[in-house]
N, C-alpha and C positions, 0 to 999 in steps of 0.2 A: 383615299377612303378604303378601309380595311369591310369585306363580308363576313358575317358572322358565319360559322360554323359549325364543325360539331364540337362539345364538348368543353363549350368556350372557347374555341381557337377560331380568330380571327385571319384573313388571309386578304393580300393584295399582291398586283403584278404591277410591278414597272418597268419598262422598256428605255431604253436610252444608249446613247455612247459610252463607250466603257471610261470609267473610272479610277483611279488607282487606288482611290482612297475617299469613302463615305462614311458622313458621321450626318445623325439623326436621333429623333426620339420620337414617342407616341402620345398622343393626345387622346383624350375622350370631347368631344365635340358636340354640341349640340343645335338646335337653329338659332338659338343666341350667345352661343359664343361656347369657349371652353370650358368644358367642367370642370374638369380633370388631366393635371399632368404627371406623368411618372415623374417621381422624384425632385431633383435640383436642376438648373441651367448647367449644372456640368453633368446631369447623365449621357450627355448625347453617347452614343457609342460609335466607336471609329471600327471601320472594317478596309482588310487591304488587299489589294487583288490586283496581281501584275500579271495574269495571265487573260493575254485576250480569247475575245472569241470562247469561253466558255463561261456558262448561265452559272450563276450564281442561286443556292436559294438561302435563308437564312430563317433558322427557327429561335424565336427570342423569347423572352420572357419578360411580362410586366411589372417592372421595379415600381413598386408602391411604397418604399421608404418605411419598410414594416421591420425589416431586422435593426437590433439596437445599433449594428456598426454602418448604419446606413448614413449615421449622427455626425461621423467623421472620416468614414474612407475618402469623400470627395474634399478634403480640407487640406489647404495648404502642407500640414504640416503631413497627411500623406502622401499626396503626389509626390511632395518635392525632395520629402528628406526620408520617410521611412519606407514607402514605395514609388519611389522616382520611374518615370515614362522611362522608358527604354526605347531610343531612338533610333536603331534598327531593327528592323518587324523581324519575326522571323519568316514568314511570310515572302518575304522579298525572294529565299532561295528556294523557293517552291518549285518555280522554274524547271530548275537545275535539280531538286531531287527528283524530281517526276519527269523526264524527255516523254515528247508529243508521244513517241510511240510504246512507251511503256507506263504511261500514268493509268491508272486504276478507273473505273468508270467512275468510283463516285471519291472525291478527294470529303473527308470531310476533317472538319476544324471545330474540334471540342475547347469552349472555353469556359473554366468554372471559378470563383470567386475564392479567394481563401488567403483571408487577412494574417493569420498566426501564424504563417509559415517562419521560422526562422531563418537569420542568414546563413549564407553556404548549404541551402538545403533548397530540395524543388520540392515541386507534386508531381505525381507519377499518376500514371491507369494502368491496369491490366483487368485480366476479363475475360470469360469466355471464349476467345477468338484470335484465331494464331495472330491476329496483325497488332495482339494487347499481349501476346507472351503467353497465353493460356492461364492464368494465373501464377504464373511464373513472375516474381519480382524483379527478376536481373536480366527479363525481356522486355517488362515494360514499358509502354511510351513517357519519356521526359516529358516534363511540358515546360513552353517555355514562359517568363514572366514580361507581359508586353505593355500595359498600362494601367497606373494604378496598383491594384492588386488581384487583376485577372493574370492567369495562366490559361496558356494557348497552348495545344497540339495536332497533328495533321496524324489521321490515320487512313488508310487506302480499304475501299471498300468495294466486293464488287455489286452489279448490278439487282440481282437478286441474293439481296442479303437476310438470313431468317434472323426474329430475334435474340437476342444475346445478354450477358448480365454481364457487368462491371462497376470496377469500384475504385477511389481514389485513394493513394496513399500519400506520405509524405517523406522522403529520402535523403538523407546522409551524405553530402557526396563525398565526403575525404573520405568513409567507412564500406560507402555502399549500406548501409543499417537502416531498416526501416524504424523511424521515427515511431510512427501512428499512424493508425489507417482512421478514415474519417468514421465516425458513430453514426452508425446508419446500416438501413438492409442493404442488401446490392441493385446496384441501380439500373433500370433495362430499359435497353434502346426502343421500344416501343413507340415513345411521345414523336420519335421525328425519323425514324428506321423508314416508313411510307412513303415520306418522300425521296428517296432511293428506291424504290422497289418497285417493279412493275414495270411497262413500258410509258418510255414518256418520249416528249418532242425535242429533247434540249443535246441531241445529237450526242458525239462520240464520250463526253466529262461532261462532269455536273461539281460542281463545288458547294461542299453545304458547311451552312457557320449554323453549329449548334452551341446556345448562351447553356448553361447547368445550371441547377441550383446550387446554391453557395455549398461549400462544405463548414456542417454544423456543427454547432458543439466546440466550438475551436475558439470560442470569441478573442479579438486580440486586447493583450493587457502592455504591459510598460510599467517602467520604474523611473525617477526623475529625481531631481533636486531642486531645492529652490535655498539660493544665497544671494546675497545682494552684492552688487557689483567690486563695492567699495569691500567687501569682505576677501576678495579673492588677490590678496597682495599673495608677493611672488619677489623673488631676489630681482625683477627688472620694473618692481613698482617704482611709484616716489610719494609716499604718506599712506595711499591708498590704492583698490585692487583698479585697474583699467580696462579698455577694452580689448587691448593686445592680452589682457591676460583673463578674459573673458573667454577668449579664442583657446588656449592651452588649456582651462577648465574643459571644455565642448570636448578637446582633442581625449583628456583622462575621461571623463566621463564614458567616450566612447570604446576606449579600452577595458572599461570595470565592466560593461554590460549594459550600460545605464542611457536610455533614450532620450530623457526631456530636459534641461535646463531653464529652470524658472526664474529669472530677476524680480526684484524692484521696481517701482519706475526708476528711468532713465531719463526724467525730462530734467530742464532747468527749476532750482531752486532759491538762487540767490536775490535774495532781494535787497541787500545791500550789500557791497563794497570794500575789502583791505580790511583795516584796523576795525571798523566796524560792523564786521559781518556778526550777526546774531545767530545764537547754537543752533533755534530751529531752520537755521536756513537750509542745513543740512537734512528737515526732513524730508524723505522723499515724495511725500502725498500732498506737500504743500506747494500745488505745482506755479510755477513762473509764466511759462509757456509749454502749452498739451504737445507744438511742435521739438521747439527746441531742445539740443542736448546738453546733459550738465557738463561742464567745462573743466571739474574735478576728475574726469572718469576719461580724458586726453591721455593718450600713450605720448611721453615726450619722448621716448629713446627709436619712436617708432619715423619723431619728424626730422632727426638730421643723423647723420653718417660721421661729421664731423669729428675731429677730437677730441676741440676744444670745450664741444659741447655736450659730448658723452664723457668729459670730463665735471662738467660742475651737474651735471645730471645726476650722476657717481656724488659727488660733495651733497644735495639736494635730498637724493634720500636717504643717504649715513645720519644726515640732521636730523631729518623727520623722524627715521626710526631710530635715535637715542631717546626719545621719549616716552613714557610709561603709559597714555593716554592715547588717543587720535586725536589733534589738535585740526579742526576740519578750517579755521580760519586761518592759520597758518599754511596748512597744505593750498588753500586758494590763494595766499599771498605768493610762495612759492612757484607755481605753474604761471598765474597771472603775468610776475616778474620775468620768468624764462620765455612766454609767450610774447611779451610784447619786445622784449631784445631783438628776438629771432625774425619777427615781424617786420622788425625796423629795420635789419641788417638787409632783409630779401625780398624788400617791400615791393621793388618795382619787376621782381620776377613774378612773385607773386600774384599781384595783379593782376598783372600780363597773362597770365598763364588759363589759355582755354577752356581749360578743364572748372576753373574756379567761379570762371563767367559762365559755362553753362550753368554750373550749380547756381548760382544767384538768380540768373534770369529764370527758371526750371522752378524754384522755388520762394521765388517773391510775393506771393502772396502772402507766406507766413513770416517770411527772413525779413523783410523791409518795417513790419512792422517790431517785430522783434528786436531789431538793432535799431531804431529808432526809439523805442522804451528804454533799451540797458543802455543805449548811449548814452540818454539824459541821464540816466540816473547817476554811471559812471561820471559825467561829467559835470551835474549839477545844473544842468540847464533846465527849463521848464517843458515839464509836456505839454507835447502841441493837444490839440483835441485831433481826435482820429478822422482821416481824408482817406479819399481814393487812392489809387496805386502811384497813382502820378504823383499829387501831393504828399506821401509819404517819400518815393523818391527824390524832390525835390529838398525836404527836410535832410535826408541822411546825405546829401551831397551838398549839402550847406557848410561853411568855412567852417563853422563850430564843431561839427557832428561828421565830417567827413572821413576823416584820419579815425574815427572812433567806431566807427561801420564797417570802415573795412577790415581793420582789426578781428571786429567780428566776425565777419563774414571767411577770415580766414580761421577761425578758431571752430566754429559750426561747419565748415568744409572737412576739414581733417576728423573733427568728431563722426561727421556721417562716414566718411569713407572707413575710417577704424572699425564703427557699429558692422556697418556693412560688409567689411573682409571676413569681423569675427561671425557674423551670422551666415554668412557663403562656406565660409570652410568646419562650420559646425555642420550644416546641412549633407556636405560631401564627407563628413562622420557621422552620419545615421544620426545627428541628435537634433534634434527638434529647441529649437530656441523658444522660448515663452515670456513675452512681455507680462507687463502688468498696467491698466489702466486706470488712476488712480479718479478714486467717484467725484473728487473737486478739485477748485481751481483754488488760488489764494486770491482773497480781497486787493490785494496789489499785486495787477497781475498784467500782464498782454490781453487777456483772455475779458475780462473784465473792462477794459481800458478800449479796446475793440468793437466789444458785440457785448455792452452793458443790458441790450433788449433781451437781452435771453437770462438773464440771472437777477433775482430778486436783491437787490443791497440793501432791504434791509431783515432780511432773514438769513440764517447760517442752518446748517444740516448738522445734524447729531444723532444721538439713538435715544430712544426712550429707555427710562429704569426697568431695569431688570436685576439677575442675580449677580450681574458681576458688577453693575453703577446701580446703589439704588437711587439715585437722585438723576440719573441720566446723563449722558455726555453731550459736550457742544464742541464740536472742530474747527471753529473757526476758518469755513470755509462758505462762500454763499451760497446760496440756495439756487438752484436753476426757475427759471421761468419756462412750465413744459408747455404751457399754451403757445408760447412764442416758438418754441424749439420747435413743436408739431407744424404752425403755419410757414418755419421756413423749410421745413420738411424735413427738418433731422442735419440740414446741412454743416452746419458746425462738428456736431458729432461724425459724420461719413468720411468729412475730408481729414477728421482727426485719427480716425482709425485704417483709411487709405495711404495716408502718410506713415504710419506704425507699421504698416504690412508689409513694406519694404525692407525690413528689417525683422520682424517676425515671424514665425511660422503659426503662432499659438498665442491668447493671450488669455488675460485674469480679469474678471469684471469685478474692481474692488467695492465691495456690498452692494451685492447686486440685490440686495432690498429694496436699494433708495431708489429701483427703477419696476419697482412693483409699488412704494409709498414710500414718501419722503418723509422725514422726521422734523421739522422749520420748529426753528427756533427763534427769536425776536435776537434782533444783534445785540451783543455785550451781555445775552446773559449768563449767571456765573453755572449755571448747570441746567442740565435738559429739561427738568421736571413740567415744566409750563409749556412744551412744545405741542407742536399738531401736527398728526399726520396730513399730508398732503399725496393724492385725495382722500376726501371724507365723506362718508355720509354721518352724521349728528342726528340728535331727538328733538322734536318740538317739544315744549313744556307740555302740550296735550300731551304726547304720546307717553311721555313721563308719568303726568298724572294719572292715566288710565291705566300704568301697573303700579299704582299706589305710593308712588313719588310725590308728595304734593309739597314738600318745603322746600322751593326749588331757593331761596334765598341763603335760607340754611344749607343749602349745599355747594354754593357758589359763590361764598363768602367766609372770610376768614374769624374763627368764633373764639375768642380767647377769653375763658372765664379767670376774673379775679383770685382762683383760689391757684392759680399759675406761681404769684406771688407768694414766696416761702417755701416754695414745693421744686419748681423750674428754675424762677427768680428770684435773684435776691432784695429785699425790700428796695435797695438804693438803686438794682439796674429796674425791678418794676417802674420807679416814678422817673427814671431817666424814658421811661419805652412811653409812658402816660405823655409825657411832657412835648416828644416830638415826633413821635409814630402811630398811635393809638388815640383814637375817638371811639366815646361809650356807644353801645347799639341798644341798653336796656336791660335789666335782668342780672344784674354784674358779668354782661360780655360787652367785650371788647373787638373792633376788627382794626386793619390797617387804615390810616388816613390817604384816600385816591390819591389828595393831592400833593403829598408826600413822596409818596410809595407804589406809583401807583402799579409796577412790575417789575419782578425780583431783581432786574436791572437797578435801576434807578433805587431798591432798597439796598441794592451793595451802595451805588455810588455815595447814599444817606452814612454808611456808617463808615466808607471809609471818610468822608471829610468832616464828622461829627467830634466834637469832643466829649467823648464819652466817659465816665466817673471811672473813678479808680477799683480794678479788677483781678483777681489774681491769675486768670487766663483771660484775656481777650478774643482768642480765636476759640474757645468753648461758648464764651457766651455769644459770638457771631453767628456759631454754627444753630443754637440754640434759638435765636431770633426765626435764622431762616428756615427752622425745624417748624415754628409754629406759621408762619409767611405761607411755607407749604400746606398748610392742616384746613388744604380743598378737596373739595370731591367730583366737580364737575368745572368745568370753563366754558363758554360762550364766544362763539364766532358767527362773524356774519359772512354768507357766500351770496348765490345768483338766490337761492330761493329762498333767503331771510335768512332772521337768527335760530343758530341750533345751538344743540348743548351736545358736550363729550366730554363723556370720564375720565379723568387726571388717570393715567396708568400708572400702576401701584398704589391709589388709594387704600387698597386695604393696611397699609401700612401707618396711615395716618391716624394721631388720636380722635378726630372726627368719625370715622368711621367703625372704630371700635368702640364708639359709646353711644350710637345708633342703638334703636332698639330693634329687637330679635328680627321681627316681624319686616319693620323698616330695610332691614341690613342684609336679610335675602331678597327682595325686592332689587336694593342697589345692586346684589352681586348676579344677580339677573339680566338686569340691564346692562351690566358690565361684560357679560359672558356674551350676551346679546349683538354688542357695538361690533365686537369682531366678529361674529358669524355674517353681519349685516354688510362686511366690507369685502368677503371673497369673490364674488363677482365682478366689483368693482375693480379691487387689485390684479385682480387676473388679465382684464380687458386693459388695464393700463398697463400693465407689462406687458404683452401682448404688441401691444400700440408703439411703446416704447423700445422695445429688443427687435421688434422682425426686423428693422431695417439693417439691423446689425449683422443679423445672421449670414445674408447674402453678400454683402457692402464689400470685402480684400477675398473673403476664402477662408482665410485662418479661422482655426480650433477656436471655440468660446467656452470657457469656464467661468464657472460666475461662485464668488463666496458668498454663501446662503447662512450666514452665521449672524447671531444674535435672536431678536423677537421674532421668530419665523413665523411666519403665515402659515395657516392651513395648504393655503392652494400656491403656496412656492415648489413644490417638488413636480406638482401636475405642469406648473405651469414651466418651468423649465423643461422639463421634459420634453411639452409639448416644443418649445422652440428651440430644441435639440441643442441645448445648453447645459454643458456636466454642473454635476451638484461638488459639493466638497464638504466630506467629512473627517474628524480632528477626532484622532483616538481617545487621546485624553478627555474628550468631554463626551465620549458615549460610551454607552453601554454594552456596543458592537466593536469587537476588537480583532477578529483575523478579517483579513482582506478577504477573502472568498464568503465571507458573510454578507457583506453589503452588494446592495442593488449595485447592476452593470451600467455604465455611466458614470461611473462615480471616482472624482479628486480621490484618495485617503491620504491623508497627511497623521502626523506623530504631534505636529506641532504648528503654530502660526509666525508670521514675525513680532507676534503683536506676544508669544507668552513664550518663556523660556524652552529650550529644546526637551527632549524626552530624558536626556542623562540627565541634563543636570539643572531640571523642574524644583520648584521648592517641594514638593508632596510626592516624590517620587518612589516615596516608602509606601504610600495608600492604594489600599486592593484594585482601584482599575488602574493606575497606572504599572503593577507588576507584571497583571496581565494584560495590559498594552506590549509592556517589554516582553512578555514571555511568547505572545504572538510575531514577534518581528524574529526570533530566532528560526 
């Protein structure tokens, strides 16, 4: 327990055996528990001290998580790869520069913060005081770089020391050239000088650890790429780029200047088999299993030495690349074939081999299940319904499925150890590896087949219309169940992203909207338009009627007047739409028959199996049906506190609300402006609910794509849980990098729109000066 002071300085004494090495942190405390902690579980600070028999004091300073770089110096992807520990202290030869009989009375140990240092360069002090060079640069105290992105130095002080000014610089070593000195007045020993000075108890040495304030103004920035994996071919591919050559990327990258490499995911995609793999199998967001690796992105030349077989290795990808295309079912035909030869030939080494069976046993939670899905499928057996460890064991050592497991088991071995060497010797190149976590699973899936409690079947996630869909996109992927995901505490998600961190430094939270509000769309429908946020809050019909809504029928019902016919329709598709989709409401309108039609589903499935009169486009007058199908303004859901109503997004688009009257039609767009201001508390606290667990969970950098219908409170609320934003030149208005707010992605481009050369609109005034800023 620390005394209060003066001037805000808190002070406490601890007595004990000496130490060599203390790490801790500070609390604020109260009679019911903690208020207040500095920072993260990895503030603790490490202090080291191999000289016995002399008192230590240490003057620190309260890390409150207040500078922006406080977001990420403690993150994987600093410690380990852009400021890596340094496992000899310098500290250690303290000893030995200082002998008993000539060490200084007061040792002390300056440590100050300073992320932007480049490489091959340190921080320096000088100052006032011959033991700083007197402001002399080329007497200087070095300092040295000890953990993280602290810099440590020893300067000898004597007993009665008067105050002094000093300041930090930043130095050259091939040049000796001072860089920069930091922005700032001079800085005076004052805050901790007292405790040297005067008479005190602590006999002949006193060693004092003084913490600095950061050095400011320096913030640290980086430059990065992002290419997917399969793109990075190389004269030792075979169809596509791999993870051996993931590895030689990391290496050029680190030679150009270039710190991040950003992929893809990298999970499994295939959900069928040889001859009949389908194109999207190849997408990468349509994930297999969140564990397993795609079995495309296998370095073959990396598994045998042989001749024979860096022979047809050689023949393997001369084939694949005579081709004009990527042929991604062939290239899986290809490795599959060379994999199971290789398998067979060295099966029983294989096996055998220690190294293989830890991996299996180490990773059986997700492996057993996983080879027990792709084996059936591979094989054609039936899936079992999903069991315990044991019971899944059992199944994959079954006569049918055994020879088929292990196969796998040795193909998902060699994938992780490839991943793994290439993310090791990227990091020992300054580059920072960057996953990507893709926001679903596919409907047949491990993931689904597993832990169906946690995802809704019969909802699919998409986005609502806006300016690039206006009708809305549907991904055909399910929808998560976050009530369930909350009651098992985020478990599925932890172990998914503690498994990734092995192999990551950094990763991508793909639309990290859907974890602020989900987009649910009913399954099979053919576009988003009908979807609902998830969560919502809705209107009662009071709260409607009381800002002058009262035709709540009329707006939650589809109104198609008869003068449609001659105008939309042509007389013969009108009595075709009368005949088997359309019942009168009164007044010459018309709405959809429920029991027909009763959602935009089930009205695709009407007109693909209908025989419909003869037309001269069919897919105009399809589009046309479901142009008026859409022509809603509000929809009705039931939750826990009844039935509400919410605004179809992008109503104003529809002929219904454009022939509302004046009075009416600001009213709706009231309401409408309304719904979203009504939901920023809510979306905040679910994102909130939903991301902290992430933040703490491996250590790794979290970046999240805040792209599409953005929330008011998405910027706030990332922020607050220290989550970078990303922003995409081509779609704003802000185009030099030193424009935009600190935290922040900037990208040129997505993988979802063409690069910046060679964009279709690359002639149009922002994107010139997008290019004009990159030079």
């Amino acid at each position: 327990r620390c005394d209060d002071g003066d001037a805000g300085t808190w002070t406490a004494e601890v007595t004990g055996p000496h130490v060599a090495c203390l790490a801790y942190k500070y609390i604020v405390r109260s009679r019911d528990g903690v208020v207040r902690e500095e920072g993260t579980a990895e503030w603790s600070r490490h202090y080291y001290n191999n000289l016995r028999d002399v008192p230590v004091i240490v003057a620190d300073l309260w890390n409150d998580v207040s500078d922006p770089e406080d977001t990420f110096r403690n993150t994987k992807a600093f410690r380990e790869v852009l400021f890596p520990a340094r496992r000899v202290n310098f500290l250690d030869n303290l000893a030995g520069s200082y002998e008993p009989e000539s060490r200084p009375p007061v040792m002390c140990v300056l440590r100050v913060r300073a992320t932007c240092v480049p490489r091959r360069c340190y921080v320096c002090v000088t100052g006032a005081l011959n033991q700083l060079g007197n402001w002399n640069t080329e007497k200087a105290v070095r300092l040295t770089p000890t953990r993280n992105s602290w810099w440590e130095g020893v300067v000898g002080l004597p007993e009665e020391q008067q105050p002094f000014e000093y300041k930090y610089f930043v130095l050259e070593e091939a040049t000796g050239r001072v860089l920069w000195w930091e922005d700032r007045d001079n800085r005076c020993a004052n805050r901790w000088l007292h405790w040297c000075s005067g008479p005190h108890t602590y006999g002949n040495n006193l060693l004092l650890f003084v913490e600095e304030p950061p050095l400011v103004d320096c913030h640290w920035r980086a430059a990065g790429v992002v290419v997917p994996v399969f793109s990075l071919r190389t004269s030792d591919s075979v169809g596509v780029g791999d993870f051996a050559d993931l590895r030689r990327a990391a290496r050029w990258l680190s030679s150009a200047g270039f710190s991040l490499l950003q992929t893809l995911p990298v999970n499994d995609t295939v959900h069928t088999w040889g001859e009949g793999a389908r194109r999207h199998d190849c997408c990468p967001y349509e994930v297999l299993s969140v564990q397993a690796l795609h079995p495309v992105y296998i370095s073959l030349r990396d598994l045998t030495d042989d001749p024979a077989d860096r022979t047809e290795i050689a023949r393997l990808a001369a084939s694949l690349e005579s081709s004009d295309v990527l042929n991604f079912a062939a290239v899986m035909d290809a490795k599959e074939i060379f994999l199971r030869q290789l398998f067979a030939r060295r099966r029983s080494q294989v096996t055998s081999d220690p190294s293989l069976r830890a991996f299996v046993n180490r990773c059986a939670w997700w492996l057993l299940p996983y080879a027990v899905f792709v084996a059936c499928r591979n094989t054609g057996c039936p899936l079992p319904r999903p069991g315990s460890m044991s019971e899944l064991a059992a199944v994959a050592e079954s006569a049918l499925l055994q020879d088929e497991c292990e196969w796998i088991y040795f193909v998902q071995f060699n994938l992780h150890k490839q991943l793994l060497a290439a993310s090791r010797d990227a990091a020992e190149h300054g580059v920072v590896l960057k996953g990507d976590v893709s926001v679903g699973v596919s409907f047949d899936s491990v993931e689904t087949w597993m832990y169906p409690q946690l995802f809704k079947l019969d909802k699919e996630i998409g986005s609502p219309p806006d300016s690039w869909t206006k009708v809305g996109q549907v991904w055909g992927l399910p929808a998560y169940d976050w009530d369930a995901c909350r009651r098992d505490g985020y478990a599925w998600w932890m172990r998914r992203l503690s498994h990734m961190s092995q192999y990551f430094h950094a990763y991508r939270i793909d639309c990290v909207l859907n974890f602020l509000r989900t987009w649910e769309v009913p399954v099979g429908s053919p576009t988003g338009w009908f979807g609902c946020f998830e969560p919502v809050i809705g209107f009662t019909v009071a709260e409607l009627e009381s800002r002058g809504i009262w035709d709540i029928h009329r707006l939650t019902y589809h109104n198609l007047h008869e003068g449609l016919c001659g105008t939309t329709f042509s007389p013969a598709e009108w009595d075709w739409l009368l005949q088997h989709l359309l019942e009168p409401k009164g007044g010459g309108f018309f709405r959809f028959r429920t029991d027909v039609c009763p959602t935009e589903c089930a009205l695709a499935a009407v007109l693909d199996s209908a025989q419909l009169p003869p037309m001269e486009d069919l897919q105009q007058f399809r589009g046309r049906v479901f142009e008026c199908y859409r022509d809603v303004l509000f929809q009705c859901f039931s939750n826990s506190q009844g039935e509400r109503l919410v605004p179809i997004i992008g109503m104003q688009s529809t002929r219904s609300f454009k022939t509302l009257p004046e009075d009416f039609k600001r009213a709706v767009s009231s309401v409408y402006n309304e719904f979203f201001t009504r939901q920023t508390d809510l979306w905040s606290q679910t994102a909130v609910q939903r991301l902290s667990p992430w933040i703490n969970a491996t250590g790794m950098l979290v970046c999240g794509e805040d792209l599409g219908m953005v929330p008011a409170c998405t910027c706030q609320v990332l922020r607050q849980l220290r989550i970078f934003c990303l922003r995409v030149q081509l779609f704003s208005t802000t185009q030099h990098p030193n424009e935009y707010d600190y935290l922040t992605v900037i990208t040129t481009s997505t993988h979802d729109t063409p690069v910046l050369r060679c964009g279709p609109k690359t002639t149009t005034c922002r994107a010139r000066r997008a290019k004009k800023a990159m030079r």
